[in-house]
mmCIF file of the N, C-alpha and C atoms, coordinates in Angstrom:
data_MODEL
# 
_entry.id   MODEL 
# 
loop_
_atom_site.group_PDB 
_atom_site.id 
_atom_site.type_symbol 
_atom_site.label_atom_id 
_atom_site.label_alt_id 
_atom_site.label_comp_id 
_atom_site.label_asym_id 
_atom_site.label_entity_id 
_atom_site.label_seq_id 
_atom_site.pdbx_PDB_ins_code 
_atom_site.Cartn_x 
_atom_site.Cartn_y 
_atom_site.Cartn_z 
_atom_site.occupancy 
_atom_site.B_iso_or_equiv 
_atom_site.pdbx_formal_charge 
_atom_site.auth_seq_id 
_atom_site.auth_comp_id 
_atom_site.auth_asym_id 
_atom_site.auth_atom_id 
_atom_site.pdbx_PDB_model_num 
ATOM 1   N N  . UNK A 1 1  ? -19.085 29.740 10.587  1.00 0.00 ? 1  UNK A N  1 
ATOM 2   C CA . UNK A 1 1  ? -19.232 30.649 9.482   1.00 0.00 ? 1  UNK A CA 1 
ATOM 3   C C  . UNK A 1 1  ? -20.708 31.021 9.284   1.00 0.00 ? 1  UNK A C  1 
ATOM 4   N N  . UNK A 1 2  ? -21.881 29.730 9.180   1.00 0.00 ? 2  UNK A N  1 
ATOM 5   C CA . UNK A 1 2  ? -22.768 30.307 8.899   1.00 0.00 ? 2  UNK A CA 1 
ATOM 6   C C  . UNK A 1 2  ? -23.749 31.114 10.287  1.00 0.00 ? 2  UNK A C  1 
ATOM 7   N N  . UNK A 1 3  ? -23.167 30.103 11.695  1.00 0.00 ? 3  UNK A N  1 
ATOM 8   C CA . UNK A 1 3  ? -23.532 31.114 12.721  1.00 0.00 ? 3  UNK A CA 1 
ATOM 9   C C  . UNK A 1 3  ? -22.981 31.547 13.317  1.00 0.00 ? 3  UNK A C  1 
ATOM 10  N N  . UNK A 1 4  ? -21.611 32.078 12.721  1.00 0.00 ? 4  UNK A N  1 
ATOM 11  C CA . UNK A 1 4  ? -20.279 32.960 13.304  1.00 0.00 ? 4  UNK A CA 1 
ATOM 12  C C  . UNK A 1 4  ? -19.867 32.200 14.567  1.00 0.00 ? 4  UNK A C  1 
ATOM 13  N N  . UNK A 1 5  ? -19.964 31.009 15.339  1.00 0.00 ? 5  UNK A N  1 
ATOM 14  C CA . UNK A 1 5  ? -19.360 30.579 16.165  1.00 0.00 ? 5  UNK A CA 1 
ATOM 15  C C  . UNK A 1 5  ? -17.840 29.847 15.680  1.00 0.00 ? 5  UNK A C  1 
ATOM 16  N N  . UNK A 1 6  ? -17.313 29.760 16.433  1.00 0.00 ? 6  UNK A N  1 
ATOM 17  C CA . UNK A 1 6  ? -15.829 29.005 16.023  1.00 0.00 ? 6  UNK A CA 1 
ATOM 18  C C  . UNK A 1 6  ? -16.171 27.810 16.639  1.00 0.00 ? 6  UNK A C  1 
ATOM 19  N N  . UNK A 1 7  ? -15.394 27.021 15.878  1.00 0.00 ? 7  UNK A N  1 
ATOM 20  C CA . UNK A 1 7  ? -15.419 25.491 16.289  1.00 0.00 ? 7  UNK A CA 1 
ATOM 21  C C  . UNK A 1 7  ? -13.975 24.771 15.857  1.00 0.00 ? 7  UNK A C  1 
ATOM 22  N N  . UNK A 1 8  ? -13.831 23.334 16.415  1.00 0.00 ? 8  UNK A N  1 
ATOM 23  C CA . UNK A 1 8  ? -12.506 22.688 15.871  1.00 0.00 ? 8  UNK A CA 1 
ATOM 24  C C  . UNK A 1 8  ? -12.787 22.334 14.461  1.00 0.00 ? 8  UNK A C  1 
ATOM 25  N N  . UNK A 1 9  ? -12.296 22.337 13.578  1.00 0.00 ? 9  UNK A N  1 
ATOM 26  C CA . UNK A 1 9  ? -12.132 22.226 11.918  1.00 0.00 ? 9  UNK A CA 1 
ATOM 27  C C  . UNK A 1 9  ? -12.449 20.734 12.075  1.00 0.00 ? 9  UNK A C  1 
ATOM 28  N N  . UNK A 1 10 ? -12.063 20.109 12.738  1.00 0.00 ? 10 UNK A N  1 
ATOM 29  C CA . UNK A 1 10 ? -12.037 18.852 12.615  1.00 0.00 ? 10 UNK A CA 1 
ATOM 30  C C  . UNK A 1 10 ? -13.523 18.236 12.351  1.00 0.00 ? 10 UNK A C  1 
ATOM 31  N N  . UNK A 1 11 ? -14.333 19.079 13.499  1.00 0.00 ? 11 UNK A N  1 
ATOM 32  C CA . UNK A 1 11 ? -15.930 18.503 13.749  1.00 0.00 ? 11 UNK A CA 1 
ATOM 33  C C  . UNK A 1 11 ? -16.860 19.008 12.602  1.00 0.00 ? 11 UNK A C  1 
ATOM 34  N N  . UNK A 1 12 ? -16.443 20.049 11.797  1.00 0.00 ? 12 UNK A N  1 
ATOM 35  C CA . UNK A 1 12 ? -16.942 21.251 11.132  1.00 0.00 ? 12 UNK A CA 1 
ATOM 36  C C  . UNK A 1 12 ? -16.846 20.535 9.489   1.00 0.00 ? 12 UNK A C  1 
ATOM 37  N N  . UNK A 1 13 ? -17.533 20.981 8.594   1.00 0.00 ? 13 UNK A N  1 
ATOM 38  C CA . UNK A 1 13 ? -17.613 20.705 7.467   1.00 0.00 ? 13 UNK A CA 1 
ATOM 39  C C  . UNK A 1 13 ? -17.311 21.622 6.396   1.00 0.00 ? 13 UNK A C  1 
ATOM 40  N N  . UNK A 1 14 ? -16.222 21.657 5.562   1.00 0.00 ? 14 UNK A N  1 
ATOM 41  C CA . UNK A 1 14 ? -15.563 22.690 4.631   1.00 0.00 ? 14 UNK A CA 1 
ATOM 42  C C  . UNK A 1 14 ? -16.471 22.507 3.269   1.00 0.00 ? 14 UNK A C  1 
ATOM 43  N N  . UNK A 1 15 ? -16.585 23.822 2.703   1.00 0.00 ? 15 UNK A N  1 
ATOM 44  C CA . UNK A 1 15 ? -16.589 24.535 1.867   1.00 0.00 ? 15 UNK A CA 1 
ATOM 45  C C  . UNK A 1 15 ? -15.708 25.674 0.665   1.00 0.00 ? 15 UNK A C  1 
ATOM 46  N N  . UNK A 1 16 ? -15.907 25.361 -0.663  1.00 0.00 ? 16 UNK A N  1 
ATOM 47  C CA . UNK A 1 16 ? -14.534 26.352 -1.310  1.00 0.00 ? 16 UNK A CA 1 
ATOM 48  C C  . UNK A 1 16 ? -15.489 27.023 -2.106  1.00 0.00 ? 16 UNK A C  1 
ATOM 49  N N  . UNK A 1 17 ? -14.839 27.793 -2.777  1.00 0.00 ? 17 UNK A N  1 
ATOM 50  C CA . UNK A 1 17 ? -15.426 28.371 -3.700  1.00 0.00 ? 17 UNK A CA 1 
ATOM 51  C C  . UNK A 1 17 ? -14.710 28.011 -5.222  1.00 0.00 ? 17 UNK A C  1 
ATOM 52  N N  . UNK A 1 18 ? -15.526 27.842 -6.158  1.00 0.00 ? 18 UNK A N  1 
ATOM 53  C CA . UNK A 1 18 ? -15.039 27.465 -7.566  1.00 0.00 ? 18 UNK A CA 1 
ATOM 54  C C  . UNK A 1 18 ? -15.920 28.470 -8.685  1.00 0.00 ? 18 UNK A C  1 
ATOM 55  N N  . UNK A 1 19 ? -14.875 28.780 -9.300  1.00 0.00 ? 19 UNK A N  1 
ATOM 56  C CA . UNK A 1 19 ? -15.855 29.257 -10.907 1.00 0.00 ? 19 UNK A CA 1 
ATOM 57  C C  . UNK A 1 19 ? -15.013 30.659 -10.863 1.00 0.00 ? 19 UNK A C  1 
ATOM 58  N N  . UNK A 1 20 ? -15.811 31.432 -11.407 1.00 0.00 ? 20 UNK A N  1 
ATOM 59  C CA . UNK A 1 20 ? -15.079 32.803 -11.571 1.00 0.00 ? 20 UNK A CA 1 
ATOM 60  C C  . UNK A 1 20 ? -15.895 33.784 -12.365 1.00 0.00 ? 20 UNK A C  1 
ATOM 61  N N  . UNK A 1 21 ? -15.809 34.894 -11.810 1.00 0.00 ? 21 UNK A N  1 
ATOM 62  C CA . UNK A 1 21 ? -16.463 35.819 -12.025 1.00 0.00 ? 21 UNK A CA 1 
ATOM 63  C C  . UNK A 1 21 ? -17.066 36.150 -13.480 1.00 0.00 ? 21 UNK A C  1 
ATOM 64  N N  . UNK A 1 22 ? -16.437 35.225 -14.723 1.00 0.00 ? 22 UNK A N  1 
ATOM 65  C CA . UNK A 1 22 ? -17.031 35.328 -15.890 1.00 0.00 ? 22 UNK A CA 1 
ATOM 66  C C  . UNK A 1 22 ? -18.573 34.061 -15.778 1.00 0.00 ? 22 UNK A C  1 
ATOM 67  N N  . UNK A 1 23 ? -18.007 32.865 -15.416 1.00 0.00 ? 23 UNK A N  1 
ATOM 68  C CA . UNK A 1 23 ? -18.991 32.063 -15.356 1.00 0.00 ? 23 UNK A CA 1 
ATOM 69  C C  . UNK A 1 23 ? -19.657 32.102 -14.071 1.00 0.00 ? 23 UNK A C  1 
ATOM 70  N N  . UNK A 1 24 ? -19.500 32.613 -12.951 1.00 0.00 ? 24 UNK A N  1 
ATOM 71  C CA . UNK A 1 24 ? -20.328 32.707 -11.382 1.00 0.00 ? 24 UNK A CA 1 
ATOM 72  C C  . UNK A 1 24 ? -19.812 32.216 -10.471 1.00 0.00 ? 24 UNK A C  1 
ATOM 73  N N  . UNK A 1 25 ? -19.814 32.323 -9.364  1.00 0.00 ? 25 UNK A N  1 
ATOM 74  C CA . UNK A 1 25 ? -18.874 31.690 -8.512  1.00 0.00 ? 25 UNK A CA 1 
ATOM 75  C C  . UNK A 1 25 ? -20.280 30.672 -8.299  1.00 0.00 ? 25 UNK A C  1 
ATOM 76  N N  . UNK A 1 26 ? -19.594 29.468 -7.105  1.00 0.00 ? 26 UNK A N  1 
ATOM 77  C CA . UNK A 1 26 ? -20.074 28.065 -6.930  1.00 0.00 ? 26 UNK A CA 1 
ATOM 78  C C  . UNK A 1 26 ? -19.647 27.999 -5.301  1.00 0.00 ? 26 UNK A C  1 
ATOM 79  N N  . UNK A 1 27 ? -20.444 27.649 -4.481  1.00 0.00 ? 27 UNK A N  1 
ATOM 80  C CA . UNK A 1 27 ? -19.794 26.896 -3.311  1.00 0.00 ? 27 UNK A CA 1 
ATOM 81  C C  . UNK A 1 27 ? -20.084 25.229 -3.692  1.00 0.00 ? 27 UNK A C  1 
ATOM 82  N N  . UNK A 1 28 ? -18.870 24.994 -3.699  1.00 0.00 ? 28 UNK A N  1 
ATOM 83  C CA . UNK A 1 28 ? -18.896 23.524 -3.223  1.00 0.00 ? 28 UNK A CA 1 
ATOM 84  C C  . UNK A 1 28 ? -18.641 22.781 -2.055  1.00 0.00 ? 28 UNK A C  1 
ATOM 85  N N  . UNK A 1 29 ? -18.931 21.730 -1.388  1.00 0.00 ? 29 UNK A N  1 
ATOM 86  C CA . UNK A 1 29 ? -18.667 20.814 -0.629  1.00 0.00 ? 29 UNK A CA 1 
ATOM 87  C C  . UNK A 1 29 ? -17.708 20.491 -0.239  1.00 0.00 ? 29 UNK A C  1 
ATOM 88  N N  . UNK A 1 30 ? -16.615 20.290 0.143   1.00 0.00 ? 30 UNK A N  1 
ATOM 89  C CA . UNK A 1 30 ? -15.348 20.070 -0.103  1.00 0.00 ? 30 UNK A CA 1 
ATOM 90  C C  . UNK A 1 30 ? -14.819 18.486 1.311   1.00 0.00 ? 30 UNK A C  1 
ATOM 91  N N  . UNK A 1 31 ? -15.343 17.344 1.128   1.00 0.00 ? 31 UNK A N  1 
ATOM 92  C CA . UNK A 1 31 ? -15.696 16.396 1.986   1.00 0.00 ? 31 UNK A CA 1 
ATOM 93  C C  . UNK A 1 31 ? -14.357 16.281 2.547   1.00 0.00 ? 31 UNK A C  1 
ATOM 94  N N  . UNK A 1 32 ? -13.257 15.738 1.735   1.00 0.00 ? 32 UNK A N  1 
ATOM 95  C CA . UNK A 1 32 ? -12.112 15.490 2.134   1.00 0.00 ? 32 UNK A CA 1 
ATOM 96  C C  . UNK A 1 32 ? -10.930 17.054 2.990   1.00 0.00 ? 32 UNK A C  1 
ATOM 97  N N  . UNK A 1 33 ? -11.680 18.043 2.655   1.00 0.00 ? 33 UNK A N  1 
ATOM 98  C CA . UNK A 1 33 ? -11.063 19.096 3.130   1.00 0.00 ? 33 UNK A CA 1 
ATOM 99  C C  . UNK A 1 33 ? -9.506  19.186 2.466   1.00 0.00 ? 33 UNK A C  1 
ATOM 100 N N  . UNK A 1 34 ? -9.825  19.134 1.137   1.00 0.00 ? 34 UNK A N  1 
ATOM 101 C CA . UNK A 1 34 ? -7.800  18.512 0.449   1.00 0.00 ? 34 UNK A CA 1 
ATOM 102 C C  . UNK A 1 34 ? -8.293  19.404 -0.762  1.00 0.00 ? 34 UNK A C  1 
ATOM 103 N N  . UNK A 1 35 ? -9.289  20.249 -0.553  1.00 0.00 ? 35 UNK A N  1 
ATOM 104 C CA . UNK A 1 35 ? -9.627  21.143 -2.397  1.00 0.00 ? 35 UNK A CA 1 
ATOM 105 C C  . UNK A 1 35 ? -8.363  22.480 -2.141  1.00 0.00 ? 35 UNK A C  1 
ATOM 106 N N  . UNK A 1 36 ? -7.894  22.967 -3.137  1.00 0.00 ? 36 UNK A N  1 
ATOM 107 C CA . UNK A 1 36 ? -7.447  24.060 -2.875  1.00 0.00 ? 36 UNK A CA 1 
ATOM 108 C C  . UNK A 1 36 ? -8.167  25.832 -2.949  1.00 0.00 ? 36 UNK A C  1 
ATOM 109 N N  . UNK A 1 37 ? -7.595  26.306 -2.788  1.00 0.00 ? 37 UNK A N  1 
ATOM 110 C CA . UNK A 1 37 ? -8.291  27.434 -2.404  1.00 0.00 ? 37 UNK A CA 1 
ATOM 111 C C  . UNK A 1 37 ? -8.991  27.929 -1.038  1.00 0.00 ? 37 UNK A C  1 
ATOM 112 N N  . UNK A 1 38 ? -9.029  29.076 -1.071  1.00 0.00 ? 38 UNK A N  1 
ATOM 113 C CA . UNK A 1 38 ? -9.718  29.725 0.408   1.00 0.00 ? 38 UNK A CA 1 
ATOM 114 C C  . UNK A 1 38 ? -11.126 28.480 0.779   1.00 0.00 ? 38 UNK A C  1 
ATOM 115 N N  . UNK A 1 39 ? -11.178 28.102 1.901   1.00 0.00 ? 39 UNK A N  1 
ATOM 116 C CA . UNK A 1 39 ? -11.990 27.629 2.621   1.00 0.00 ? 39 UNK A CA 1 
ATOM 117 C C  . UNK A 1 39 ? -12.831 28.140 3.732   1.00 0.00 ? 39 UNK A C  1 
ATOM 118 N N  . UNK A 1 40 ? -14.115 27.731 3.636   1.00 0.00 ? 40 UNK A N  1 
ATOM 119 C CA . UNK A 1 40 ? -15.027 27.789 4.747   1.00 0.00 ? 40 UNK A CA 1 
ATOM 120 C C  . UNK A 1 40 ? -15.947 26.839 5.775   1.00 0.00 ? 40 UNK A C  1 
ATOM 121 N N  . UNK A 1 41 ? -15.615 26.876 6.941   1.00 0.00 ? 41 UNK A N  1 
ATOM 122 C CA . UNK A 1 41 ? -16.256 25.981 7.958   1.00 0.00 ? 41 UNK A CA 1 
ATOM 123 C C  . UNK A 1 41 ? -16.969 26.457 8.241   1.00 0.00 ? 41 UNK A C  1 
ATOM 124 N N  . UNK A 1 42 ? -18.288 24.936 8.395   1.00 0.00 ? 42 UNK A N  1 
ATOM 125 C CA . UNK A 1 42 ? -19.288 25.143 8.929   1.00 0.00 ? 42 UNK A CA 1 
ATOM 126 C C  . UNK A 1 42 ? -19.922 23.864 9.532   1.00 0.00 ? 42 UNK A C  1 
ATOM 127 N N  . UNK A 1 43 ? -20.817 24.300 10.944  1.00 0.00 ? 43 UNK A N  1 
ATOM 128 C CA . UNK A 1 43 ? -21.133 23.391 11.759  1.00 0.00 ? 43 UNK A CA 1 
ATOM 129 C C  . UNK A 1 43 ? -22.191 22.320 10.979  1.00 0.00 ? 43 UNK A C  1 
ATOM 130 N N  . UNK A 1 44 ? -21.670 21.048 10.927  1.00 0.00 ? 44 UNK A N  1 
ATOM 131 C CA . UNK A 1 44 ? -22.748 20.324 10.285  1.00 0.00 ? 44 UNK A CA 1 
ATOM 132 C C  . UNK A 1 44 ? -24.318 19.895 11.026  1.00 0.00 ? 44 UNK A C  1 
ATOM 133 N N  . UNK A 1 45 ? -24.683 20.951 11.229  1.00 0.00 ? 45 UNK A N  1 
ATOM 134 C CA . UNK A 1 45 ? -26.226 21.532 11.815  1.00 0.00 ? 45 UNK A CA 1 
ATOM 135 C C  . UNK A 1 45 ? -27.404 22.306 10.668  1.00 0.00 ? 45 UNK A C  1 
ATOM 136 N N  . UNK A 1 46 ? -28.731 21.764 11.157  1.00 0.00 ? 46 UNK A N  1 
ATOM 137 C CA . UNK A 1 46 ? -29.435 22.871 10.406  1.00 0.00 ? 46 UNK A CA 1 
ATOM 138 C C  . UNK A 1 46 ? -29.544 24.273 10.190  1.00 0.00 ? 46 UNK A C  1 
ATOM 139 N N  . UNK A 1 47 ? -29.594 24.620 12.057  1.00 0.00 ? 47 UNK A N  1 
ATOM 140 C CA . UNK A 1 47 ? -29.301 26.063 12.165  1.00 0.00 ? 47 UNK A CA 1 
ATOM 141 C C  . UNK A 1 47 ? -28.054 26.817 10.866  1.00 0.00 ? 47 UNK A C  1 
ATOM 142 N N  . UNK A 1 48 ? -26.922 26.639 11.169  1.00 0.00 ? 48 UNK A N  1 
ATOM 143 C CA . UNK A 1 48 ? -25.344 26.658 10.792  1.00 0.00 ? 48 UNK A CA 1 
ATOM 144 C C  . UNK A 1 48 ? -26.214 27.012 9.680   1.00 0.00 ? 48 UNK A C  1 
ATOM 145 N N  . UNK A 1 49 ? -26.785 25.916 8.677   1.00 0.00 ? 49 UNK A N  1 
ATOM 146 C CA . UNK A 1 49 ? -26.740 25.806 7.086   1.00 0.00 ? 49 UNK A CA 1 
ATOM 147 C C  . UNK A 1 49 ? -27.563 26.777 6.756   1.00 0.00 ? 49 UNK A C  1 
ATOM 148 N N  . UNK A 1 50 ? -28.845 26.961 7.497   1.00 0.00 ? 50 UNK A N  1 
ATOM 149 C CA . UNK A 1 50 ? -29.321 27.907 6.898   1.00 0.00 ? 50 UNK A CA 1 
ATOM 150 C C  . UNK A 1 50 ? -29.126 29.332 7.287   1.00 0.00 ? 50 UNK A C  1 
ATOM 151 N N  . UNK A 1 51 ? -28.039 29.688 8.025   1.00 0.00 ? 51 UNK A N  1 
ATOM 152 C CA . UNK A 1 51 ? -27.557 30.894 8.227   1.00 0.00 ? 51 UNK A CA 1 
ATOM 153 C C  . UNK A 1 51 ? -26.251 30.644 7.300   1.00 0.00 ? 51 UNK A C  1 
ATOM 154 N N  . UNK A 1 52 ? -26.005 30.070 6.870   1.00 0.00 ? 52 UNK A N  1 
ATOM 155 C CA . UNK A 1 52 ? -25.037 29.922 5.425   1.00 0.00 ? 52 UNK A CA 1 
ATOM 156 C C  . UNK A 1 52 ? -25.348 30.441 4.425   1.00 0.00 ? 52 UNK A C  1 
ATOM 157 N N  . UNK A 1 53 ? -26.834 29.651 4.511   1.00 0.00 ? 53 UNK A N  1 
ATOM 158 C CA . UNK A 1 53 ? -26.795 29.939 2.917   1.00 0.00 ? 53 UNK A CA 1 
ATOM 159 C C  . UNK A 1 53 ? -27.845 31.034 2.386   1.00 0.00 ? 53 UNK A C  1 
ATOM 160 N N  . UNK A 1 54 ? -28.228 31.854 3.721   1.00 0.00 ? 54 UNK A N  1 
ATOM 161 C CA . UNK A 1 54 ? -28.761 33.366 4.094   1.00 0.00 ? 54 UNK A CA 1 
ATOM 162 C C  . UNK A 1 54 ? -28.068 34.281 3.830   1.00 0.00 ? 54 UNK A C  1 
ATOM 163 N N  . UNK A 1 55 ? -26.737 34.324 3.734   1.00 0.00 ? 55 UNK A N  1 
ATOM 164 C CA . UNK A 1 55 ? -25.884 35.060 3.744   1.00 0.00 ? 55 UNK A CA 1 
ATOM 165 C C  . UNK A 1 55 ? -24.388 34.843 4.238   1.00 0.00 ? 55 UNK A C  1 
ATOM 166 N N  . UNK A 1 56 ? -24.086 33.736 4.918   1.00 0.00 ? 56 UNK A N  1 
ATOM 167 C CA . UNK A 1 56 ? -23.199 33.502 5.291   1.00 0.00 ? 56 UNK A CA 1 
ATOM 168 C C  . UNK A 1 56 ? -21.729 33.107 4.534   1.00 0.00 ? 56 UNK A C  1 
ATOM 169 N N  . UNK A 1 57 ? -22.248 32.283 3.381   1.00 0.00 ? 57 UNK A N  1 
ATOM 170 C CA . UNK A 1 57 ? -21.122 32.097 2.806   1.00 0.00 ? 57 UNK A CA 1 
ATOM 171 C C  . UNK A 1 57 ? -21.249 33.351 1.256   1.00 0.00 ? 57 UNK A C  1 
ATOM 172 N N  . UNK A 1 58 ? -21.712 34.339 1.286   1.00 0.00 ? 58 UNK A N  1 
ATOM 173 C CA . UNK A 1 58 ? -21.305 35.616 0.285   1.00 0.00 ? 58 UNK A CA 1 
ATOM 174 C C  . UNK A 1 58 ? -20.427 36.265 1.580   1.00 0.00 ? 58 UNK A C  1 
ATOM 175 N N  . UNK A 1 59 ? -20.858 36.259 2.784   1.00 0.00 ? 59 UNK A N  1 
ATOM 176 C CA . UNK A 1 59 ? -20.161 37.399 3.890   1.00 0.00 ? 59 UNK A CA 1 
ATOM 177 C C  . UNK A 1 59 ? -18.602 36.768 3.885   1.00 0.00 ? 59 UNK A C  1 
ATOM 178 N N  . UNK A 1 60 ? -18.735 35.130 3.935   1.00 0.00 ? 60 UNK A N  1 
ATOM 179 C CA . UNK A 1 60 ? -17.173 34.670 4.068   1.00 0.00 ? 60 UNK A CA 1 
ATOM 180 C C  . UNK A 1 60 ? -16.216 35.274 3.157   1.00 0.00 ? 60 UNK A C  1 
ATOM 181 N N  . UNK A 1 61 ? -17.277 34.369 1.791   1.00 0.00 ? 61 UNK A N  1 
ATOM 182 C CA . UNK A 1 61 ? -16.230 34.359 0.295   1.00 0.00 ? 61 UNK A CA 1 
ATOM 183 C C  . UNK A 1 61 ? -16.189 35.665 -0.340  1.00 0.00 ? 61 UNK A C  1 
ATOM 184 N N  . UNK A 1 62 ? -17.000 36.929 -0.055  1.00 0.00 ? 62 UNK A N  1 
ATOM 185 C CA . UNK A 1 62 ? -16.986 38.597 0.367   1.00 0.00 ? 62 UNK A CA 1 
ATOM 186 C C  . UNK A 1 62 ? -17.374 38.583 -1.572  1.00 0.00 ? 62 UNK A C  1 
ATOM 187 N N  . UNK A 1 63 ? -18.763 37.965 -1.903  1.00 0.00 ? 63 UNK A N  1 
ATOM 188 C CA . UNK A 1 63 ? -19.064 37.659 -3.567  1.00 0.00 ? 63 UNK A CA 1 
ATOM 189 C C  . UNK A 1 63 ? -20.492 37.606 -3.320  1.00 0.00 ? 63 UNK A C  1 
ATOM 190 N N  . UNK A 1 64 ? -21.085 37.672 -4.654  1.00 0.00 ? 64 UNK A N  1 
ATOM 191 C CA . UNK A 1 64 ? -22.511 36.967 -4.805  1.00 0.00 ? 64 UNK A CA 1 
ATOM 192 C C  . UNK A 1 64 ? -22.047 35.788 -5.433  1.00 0.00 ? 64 UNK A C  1 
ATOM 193 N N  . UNK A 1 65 ? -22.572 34.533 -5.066  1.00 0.00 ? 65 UNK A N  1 
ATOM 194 C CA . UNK A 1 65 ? -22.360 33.018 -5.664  1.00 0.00 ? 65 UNK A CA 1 
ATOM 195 C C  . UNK A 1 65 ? -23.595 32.209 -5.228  1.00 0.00 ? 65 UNK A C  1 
ATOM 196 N N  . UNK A 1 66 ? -23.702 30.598 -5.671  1.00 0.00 ? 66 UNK A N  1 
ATOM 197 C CA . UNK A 1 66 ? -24.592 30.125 -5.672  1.00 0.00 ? 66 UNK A CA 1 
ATOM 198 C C  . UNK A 1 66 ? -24.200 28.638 -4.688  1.00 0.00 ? 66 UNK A C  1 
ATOM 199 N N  . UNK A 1 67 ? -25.149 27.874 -4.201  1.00 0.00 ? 67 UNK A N  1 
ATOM 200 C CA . UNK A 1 67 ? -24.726 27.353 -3.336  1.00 0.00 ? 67 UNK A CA 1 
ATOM 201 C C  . UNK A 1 67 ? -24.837 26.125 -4.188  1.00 0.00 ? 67 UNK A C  1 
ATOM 202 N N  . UNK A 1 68 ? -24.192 24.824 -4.380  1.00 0.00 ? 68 UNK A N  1 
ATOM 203 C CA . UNK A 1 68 ? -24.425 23.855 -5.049  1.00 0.00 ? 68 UNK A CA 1 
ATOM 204 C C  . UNK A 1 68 ? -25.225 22.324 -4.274  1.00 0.00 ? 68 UNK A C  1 
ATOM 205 N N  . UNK A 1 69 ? -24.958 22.622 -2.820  1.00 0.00 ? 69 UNK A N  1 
ATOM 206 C CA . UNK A 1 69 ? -25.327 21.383 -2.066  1.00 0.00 ? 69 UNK A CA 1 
ATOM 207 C C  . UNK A 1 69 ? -26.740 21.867 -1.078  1.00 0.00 ? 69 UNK A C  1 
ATOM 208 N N  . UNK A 1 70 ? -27.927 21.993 -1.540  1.00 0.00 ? 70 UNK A N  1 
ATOM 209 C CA . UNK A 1 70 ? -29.023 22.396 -1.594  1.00 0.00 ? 70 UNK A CA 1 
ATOM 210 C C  . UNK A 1 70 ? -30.202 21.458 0.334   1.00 0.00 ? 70 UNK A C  1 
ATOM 211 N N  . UNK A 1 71 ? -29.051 20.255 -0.120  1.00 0.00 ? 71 UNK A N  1 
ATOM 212 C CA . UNK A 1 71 ? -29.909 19.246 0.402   1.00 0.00 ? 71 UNK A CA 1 
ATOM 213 C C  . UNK A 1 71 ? -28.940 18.419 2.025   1.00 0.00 ? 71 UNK A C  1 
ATOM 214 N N  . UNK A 1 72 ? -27.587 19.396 2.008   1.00 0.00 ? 72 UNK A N  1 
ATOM 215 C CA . UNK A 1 72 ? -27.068 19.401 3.254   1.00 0.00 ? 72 UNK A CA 1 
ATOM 216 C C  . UNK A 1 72 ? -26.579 17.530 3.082   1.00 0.00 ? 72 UNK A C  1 
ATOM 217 N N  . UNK A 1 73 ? -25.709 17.089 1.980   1.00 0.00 ? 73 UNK A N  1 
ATOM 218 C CA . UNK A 1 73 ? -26.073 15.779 1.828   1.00 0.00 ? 73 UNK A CA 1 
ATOM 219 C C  . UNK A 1 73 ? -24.955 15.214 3.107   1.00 0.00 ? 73 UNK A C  1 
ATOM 220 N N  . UNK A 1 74 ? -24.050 16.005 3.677   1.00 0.00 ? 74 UNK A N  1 
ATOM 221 C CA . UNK A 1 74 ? -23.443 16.049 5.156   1.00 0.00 ? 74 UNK A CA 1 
ATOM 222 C C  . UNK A 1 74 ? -23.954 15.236 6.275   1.00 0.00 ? 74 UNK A C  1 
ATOM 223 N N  . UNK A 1 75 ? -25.121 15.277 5.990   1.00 0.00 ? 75 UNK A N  1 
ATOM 224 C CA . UNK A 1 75 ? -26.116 16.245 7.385   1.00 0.00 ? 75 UNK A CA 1 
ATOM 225 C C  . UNK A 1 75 ? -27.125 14.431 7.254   1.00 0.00 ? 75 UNK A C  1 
ATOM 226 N N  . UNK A 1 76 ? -26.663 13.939 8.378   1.00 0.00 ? 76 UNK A N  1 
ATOM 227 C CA . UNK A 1 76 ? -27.830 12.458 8.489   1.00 0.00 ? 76 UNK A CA 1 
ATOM 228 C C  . UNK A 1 76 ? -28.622 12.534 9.186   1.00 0.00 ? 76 UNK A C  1 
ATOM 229 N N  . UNK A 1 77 ? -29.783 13.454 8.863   1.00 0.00 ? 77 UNK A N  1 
ATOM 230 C CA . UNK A 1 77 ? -30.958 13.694 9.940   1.00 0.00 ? 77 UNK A CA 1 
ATOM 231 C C  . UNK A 1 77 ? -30.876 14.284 11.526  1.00 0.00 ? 77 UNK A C  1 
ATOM 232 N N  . UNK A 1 78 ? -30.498 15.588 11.115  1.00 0.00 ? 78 UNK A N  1 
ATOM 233 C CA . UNK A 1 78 ? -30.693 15.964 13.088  1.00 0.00 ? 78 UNK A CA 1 
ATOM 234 C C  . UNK A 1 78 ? -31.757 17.301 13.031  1.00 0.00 ? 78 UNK A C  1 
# 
């Protein structure tokens, strides 16, 4: 998603969107991959994240929103 490659869901790290257009939309984290609502994968890489959160997840979730996980807490040093 955030560098348009496809990958197995499995290796990939999901994302939803929460809130709503009165209060703002939200990407959240979604660890267990069990949130409901439309979802987005993404490679748990630096590259990936910051082409995410460049634009990648408004192009998915097709919104302006805000990203909530700032610090990639996924992500154990690569």
């Amino acid at each position: 998603m955030g560098c348009r490659l496809t990958g197995d869901p499995e290796t990939m790290v999901r994302f939803v969107l929460s809130g709503d257009a009165g209060t703002g939309w939200l990407v959240r984290l979604d660890p267990t991959s069990a949130a409901p609502g439309r979802g987005a994968h993404l490679h748990p890489d630096r590259r990936c994240w910051q082409a995410a959160t460049r634009g990648g997840f408004a192009r998915s979730f097709r919104r302006r929103l805000r990203v909530e996980a700032p610090d990639r807490p996924w992500a154990a040093g690569d």
